[in-house]
C-alpha positions in Angstrom: 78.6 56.5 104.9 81.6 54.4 103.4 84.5 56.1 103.3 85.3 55.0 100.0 82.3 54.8 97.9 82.8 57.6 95.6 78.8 58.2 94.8 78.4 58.9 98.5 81.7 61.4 98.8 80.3 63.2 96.2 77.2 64.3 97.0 78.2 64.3 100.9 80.9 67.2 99.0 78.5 68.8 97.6 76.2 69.4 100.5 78.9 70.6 102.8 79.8 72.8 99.9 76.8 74.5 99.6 76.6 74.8 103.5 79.8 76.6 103.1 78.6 78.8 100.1 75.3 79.9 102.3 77.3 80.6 105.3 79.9 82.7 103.4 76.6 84.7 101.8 73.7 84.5 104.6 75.1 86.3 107.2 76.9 83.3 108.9 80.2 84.0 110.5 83.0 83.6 108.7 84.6 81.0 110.9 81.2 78.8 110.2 81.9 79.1 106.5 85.5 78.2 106.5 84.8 75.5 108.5 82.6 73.5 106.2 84.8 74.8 103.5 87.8 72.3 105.4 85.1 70.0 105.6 84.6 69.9 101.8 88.0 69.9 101.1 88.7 66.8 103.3 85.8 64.8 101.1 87.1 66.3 98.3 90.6 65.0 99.0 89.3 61.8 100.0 88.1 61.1 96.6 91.4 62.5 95.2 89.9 63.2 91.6 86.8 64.9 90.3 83.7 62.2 90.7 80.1 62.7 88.9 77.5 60.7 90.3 75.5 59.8 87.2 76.2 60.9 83.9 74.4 64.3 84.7 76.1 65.3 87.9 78.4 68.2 88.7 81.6 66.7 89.1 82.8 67.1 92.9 86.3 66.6 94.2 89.4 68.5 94.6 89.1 71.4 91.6 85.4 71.5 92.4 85.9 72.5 96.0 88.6 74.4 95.0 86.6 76.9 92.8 84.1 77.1 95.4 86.5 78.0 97.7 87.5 81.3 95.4 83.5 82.1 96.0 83.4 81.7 99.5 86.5 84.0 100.1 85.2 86.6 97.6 81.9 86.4 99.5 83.9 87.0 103.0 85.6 90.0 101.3 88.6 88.0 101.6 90.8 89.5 98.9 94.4 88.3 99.5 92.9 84.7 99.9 91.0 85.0 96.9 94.3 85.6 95.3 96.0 83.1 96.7 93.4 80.8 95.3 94.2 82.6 91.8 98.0 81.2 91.8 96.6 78.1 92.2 93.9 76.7 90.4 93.9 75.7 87.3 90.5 74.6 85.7 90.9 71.9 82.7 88.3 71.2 79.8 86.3 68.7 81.9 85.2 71.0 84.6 81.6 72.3 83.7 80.7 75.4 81.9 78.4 76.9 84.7 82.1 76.0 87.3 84.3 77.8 84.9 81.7 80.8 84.6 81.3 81.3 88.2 85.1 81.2 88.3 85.9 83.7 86.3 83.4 86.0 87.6 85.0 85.4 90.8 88.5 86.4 89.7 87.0 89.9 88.1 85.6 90.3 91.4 88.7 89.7 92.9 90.8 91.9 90.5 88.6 94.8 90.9 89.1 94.8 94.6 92.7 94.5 94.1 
């Protein structure tokens, strides 16, 4: 994979992504789970700004990972992270619908552990 070819970050991103997602929810351990979740965010960094491949695509980099990083800790039952994450990120008009959806239901899941 080239290191800079943006196409390929993405949807490398995206699959460690949802490896981290399935690990946080299938019964994985949690260190398994965070540890794709680094992986994601080291792609994700390495493209530096949200990337679609196509016209289509979900848009993968640092927000994207980001946001799926709120899921993963809310799946872990990781509260206090999941409010760390909640100080943080800040979703703008261009992340998708479905992104900020899942967000949100992720931070009333968070504040009704709280």
């Amino acid at each position: 994979m080239s290191e800079h070819d943006p196409d390929r970050l993405s949807v490398y991103g995206q699959l460690v992504t949802n490896a981290a997602v399935a690990a946080s929810r299938g019964g994985a351990n949690a260190d398994s789970a965070r540890e794709y979740l680094s992986q994601a965010h080291a792609v994700a960094a390495r493209i530096g700004d949200e990337h679609a491949r196509g016209s289509r695509a979900q848009p993968y980099g640092p927000m994207y990972a980001a946001t799926q990083a709120m899921s993963i800790a809310v799946a872990l039952g990781d509260t206090a992270g999941a409010l760390r994450l909640m100080d943080t990120v800040r979703l703008d008009d261009t992340v998708p619908l479905a992104t900020r959806a899942r967000y949100g239901l992720d931070v009333a899941l968070t504040q009704v552990e709280c």
